[in-house]
FINU-456450 format. One record per residue (C-alpha): residue in one letter; residue number from 1; x, y, z. Coordinates in nm, 4 decimals, padded with zeros to 6 digits, always signed. Layout:
<rs>
{r 'A' NUM {X Y Z}}
...
</rs>
This chain:
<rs>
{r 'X' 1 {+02.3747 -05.3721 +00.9082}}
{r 'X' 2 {+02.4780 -05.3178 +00.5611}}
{r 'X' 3 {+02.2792 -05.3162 +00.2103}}
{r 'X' 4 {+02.4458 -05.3512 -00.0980}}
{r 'X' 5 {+02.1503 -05.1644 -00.3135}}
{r 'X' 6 {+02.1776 -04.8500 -00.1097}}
{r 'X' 7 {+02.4123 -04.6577 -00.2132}}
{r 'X' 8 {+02.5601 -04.2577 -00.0392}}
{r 'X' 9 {+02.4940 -03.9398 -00.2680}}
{r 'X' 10 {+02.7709 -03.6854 -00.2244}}
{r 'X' 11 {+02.6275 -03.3799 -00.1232}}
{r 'X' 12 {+02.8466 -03.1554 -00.3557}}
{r 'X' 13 {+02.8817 -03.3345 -00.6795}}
{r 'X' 14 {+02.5430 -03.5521 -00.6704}}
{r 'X' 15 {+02.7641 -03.8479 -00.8110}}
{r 'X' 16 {+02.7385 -04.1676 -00.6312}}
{r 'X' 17 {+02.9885 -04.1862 -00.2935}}
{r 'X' 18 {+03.2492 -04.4431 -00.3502}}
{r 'X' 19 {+03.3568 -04.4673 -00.0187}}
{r 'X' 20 {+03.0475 -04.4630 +00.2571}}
{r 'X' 21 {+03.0849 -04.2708 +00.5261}}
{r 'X' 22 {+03.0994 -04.4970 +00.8480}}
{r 'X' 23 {+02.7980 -04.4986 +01.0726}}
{r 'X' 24 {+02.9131 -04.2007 +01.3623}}
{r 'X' 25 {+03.0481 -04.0653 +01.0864}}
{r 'X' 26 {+02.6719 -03.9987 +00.9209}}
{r 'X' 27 {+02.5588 -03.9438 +01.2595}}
{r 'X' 28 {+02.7954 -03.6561 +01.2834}}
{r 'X' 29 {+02.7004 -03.5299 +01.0025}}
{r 'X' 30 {+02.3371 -03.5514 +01.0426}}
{r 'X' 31 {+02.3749 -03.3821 +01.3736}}
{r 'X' 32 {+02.5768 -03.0763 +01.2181}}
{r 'X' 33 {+02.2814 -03.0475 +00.9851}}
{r 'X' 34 {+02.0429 -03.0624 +01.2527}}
{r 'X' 35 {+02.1949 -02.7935 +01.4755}}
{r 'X' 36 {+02.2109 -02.5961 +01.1428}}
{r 'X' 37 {+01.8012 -02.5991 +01.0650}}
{r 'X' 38 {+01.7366 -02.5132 +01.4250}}
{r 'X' 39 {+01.9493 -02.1914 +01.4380}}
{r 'X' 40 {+01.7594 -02.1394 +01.0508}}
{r 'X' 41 {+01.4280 -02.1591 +01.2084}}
{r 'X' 42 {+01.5080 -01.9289 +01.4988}}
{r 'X' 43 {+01.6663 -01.6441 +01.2315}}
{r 'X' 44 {+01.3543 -01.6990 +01.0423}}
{r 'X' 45 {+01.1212 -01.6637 +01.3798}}
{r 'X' 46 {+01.3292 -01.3987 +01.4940}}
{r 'X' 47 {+01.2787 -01.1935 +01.1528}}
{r 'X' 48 {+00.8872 -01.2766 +01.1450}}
{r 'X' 49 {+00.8876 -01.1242 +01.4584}}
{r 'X' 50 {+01.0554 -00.7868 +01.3797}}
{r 'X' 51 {+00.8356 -00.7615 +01.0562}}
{r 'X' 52 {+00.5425 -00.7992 +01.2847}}
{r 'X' 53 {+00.6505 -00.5007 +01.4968}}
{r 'X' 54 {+00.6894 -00.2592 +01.1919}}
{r 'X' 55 {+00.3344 -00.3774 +01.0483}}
{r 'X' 56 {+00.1931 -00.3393 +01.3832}}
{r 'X' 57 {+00.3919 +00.0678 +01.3694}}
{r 'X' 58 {+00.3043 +00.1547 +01.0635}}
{r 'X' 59 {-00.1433 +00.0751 +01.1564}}
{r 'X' 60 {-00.0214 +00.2574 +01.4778}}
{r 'X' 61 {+00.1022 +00.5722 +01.2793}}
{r 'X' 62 {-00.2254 +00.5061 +01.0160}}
{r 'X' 63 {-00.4735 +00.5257 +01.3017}}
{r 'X' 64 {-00.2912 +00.8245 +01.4845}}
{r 'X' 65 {-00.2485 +00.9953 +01.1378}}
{r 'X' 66 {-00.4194 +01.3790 +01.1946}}
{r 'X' 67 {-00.6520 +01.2807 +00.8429}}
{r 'X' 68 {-00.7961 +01.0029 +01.0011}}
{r 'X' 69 {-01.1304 +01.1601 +01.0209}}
{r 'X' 70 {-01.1238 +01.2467 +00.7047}}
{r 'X' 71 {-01.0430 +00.9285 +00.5132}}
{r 'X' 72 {-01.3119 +00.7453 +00.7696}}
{r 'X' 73 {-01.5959 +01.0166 +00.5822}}
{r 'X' 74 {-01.4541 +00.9313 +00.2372}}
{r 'X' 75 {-01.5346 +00.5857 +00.2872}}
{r 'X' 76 {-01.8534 +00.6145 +00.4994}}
{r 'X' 77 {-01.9611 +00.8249 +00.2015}}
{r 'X' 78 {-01.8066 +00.6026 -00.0756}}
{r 'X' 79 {-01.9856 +00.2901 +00.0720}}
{r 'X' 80 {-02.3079 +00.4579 +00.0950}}
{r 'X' 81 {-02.2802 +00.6466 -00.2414}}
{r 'X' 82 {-02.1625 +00.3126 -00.4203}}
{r 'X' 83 {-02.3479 +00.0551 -00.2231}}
{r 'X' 84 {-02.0671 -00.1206 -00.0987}}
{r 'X' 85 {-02.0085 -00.2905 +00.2287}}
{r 'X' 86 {-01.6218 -00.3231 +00.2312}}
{r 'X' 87 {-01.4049 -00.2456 +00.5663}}
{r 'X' 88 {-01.1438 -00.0602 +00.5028}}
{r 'X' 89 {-00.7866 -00.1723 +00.4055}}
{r 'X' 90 {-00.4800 -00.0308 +00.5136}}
{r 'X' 91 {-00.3476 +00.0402 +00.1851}}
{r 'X' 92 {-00.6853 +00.2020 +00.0944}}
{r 'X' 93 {-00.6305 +00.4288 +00.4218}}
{r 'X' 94 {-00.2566 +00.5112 +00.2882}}
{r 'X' 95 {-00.3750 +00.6278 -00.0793}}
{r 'X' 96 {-00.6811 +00.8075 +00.0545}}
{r 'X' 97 {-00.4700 +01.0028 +00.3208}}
{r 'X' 98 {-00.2457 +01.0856 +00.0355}}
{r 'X' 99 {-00.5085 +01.1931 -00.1538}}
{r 'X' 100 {-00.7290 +01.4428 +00.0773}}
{r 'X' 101 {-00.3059 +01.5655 +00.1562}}
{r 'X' 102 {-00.2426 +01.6504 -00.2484}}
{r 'X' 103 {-00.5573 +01.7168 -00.3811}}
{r 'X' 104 {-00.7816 +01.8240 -00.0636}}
{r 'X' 105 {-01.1336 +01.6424 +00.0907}}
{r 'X' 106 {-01.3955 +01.8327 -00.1787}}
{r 'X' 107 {-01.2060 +01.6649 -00.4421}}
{r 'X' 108 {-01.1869 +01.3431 -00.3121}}
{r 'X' 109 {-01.5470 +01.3826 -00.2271}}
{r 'X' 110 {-01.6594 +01.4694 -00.5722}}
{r 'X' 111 {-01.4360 +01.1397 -00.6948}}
{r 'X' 112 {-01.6256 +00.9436 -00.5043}}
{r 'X' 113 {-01.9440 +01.0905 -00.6542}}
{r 'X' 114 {-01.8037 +01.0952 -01.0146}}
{r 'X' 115 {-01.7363 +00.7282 -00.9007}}
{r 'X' 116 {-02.0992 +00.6667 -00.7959}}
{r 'X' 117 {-02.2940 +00.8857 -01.0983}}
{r 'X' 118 {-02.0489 +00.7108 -01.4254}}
{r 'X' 119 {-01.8353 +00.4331 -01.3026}}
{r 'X' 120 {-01.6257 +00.2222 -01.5428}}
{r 'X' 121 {-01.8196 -00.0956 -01.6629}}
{r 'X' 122 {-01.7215 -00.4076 -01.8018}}
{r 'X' 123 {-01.8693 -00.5047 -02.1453}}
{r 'X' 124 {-02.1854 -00.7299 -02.1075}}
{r 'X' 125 {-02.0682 -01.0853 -02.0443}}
{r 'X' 126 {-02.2517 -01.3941 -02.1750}}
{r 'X' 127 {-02.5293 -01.4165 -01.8942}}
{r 'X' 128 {-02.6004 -01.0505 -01.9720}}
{r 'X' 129 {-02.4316 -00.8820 -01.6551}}
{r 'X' 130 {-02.1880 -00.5977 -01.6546}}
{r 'X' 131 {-01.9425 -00.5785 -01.3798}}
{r 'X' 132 {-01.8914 -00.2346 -01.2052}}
{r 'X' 133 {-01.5389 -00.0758 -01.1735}}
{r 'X' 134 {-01.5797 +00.1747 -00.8724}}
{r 'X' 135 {-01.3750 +00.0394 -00.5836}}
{r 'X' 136 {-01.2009 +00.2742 -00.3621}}
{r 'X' 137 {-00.8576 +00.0715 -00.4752}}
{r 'X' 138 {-00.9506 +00.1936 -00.8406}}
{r 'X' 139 {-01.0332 +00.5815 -00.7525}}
{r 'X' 140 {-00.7620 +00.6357 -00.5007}}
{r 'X' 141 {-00.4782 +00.4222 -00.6897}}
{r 'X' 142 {-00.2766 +00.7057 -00.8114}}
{r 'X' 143 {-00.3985 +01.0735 -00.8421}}
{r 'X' 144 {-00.4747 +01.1229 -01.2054}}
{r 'X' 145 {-00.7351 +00.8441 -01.1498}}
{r 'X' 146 {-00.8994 +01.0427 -00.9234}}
{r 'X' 147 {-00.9148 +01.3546 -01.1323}}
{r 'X' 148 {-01.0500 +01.1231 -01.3478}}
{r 'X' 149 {-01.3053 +01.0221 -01.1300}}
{r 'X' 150 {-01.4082 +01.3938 -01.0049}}
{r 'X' 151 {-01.4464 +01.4408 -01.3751}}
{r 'X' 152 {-01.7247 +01.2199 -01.3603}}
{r 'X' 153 {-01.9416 +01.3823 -01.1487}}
{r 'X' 154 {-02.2585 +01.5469 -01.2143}}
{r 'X' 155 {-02.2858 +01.8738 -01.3569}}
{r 'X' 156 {-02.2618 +02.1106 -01.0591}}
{r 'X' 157 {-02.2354 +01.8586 -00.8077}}
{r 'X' 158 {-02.1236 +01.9862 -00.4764}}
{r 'X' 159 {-02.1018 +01.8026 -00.1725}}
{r 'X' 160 {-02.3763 +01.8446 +00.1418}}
{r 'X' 161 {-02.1824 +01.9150 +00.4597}}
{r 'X' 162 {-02.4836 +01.8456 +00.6937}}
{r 'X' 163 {-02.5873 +01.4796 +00.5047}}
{r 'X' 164 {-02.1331 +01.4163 +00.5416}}
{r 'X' 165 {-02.1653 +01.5224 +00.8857}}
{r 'X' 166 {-02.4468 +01.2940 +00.9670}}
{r 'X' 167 {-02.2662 +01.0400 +00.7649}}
{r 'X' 168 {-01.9403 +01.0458 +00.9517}}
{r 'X' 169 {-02.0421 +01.1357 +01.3041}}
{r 'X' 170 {-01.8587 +01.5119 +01.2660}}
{r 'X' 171 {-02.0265 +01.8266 +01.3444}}
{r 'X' 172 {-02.1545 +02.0286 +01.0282}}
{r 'X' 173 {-01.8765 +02.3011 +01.1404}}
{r 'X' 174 {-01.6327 +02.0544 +01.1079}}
{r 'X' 175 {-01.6897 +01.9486 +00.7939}}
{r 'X' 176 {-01.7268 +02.3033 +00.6442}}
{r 'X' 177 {-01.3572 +02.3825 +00.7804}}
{r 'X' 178 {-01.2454 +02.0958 +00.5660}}
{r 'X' 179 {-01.4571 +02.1693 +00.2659}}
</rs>
């Protein structure tokens, strides 16, 4: 059945068809374009899947990284020192590991202090509160931010290895090898 008011769109030029395409002609056509989104949506599956597996490596490689321990105690002491509750993120993990490698644990430790003691604050709002800039994404984000940080820190400060060791589960020992 044919209708005079509908009219074909050509695909290429977006000017009105002048000649319509007979019926199993259109039917062809539509089932060209059908077998074309299905292979589409199995690239696309197939390419969510392989991004999957190389998130899914690079957590492996994070949680078998040798300064696990060691970025685990930064943020144990971070959220106690700060009086946050935030898990932590992967890409905390990454520029916390590449911290402690560069710049050593005592100095990361006495960032997270400086971070605690004088953190950056926002300039009183309306409602009178200030917010507090002293998340582990602002300390750790690139390494003259931490220096930064350390810089901060009290007069003298130095860190406690038995009060870190009872804060990250480590033996005293351990944490004065680090230190």
């Amino acid at each position: 059945m044919s209708r005079p008011d509908l009219r074909l769109v050509d695909p290429d030029t977006g000017e009105l068809a002048a000649d319509a395409p007979s019926y199993s002609e259109a039917l062809a056509t539509l089932a060209k374009l059908d077998t074309q989104i299905r292979m589409l949506e199995r690239d696309i599956a197939g390419k969510r899947l392989r991004i999957a597996e190389l998130e899914s490596d690079r957590e492996r490689r994070a949680l078998d990284d040798p300064l696990r321990a060691e970025v685990e105690l930064i943020h144990a002491a971070w959220k106690r020192a700060c009086r946050r509750r935030r898990p932590l993120h992967f890409a905390d993990r990454e520029r916390i590991a590449r911290a402690v490698k560069k710049l050593g644990l005592r100095t990361c430790l006495t960032a997270v202090a400086g971070a605690a003691y004088d953190p950056n604050r926002s300039k009183p709002r309306r409602n009178g509160r200030c917010e507090t800039f002293n998340d582990l994404e602002l300390v750790f984000r690139e390494y003259a931010h931490v220096h930064r940080f350390a810089a901060r820190a009290p007069e003298g400060w130095q860190p406690d290895p038995e009060k870190l060791a009872a804060l990250g589960g480590v033996s005293v020992e351990w944490v004065g090898e680090r230190l």
